[in-house]
N, C-alpha and C positions, 0 to 999 in steps of 0.2 A: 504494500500500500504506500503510497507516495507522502510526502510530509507534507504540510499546508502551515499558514500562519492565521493568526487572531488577533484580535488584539481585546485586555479586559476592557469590561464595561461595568461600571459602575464605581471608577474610581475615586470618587471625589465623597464617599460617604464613610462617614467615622472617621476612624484615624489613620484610610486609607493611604491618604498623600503623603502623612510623615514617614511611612511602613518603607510606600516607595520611591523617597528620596533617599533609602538607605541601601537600592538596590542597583545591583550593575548587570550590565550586559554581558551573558554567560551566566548566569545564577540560573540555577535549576529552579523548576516550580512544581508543583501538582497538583491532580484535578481531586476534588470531594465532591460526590453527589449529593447533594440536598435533597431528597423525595420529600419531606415533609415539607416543603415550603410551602405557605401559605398564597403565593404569587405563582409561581409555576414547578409543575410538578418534575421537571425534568431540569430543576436549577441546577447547578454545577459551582461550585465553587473557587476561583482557583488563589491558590494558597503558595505560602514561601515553604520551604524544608520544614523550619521548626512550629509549622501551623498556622503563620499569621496571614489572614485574611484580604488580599489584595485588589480583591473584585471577583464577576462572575463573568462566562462564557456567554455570547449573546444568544437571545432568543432563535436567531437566523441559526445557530449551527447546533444550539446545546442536547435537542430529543436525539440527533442521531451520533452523536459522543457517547450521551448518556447511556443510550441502548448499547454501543460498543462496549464501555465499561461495563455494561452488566452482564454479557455476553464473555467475559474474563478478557477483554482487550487493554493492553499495559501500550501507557503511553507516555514519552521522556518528554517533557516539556525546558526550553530553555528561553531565556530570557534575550532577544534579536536587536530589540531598540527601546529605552525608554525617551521619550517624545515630552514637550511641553519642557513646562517649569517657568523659572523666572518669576517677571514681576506680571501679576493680575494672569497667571497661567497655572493650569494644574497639570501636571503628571499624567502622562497615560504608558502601557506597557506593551507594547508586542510584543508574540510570543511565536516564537518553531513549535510546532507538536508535530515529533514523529513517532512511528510505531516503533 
C-alpha cells in the first residue's frame, strides 16, 4: 500500500499549540481510535509517543483508517512539516503515514 500525507485538524484547541511548538520534523506520532466520541464515531486521535494529544485525522479520511486499524492495520506515522507559527499564526502539523 502506498504512503499518503495528512495533515491534523483540530489544532488550535486546549493546549494543543504549546504540545506543538515543542515538536520537530521527524518525530514519530500515532493514531488512537476514539469510538466513543460523542461527534463522530470513527474519531481518531493522533497523539505524540508519550500520549499527548495533538489533534485529530479529518473527517475526509478518518472511517476508512479507522476501519484499517481495526482490521489489525499498523501504521508509522512521522512528522513531514510543521507549518504556521509566529505572530497572530497557529501551528499546524503534516504528517507521512505509511504502512
Amino acid at each position: 500500500m502506498p504512503s499518503f500525507y495528512i495533515k491534523a485538524v483540530g489544532v488550535t484547541f486546549e493546549n494543543r499549540q504549546r504540545i506543538i511548538r515543542k515538536l520537530n520534523v521527524g518525530d514519530k506520532l500515532r493514531f488512537v481510535l476514539e469510538p466513543t466520541n460523542p461527534y463522530d464515531k470513527y474519531a481518531i486521535k493522533i497523539v505524540t509517543i508519550d500520549g499527548q494529544i495533538i489533534g485529530y485525522v479529518s473527517k475526509d479520511y478518518n472511517q476508512n483508517i479507522f476501519l484499517q486499524i481495526s482490521l489489525g492495520v499498523k501504521f508509522d506515522l512521522t512528522i513531514s512539516s510543521i507549518t504556521g507559527g509566529g505572530f497572530n499564526s497557529s501551528y499546524g502539523v503534516n504528517i507521512l503515514v505509511e504502512y
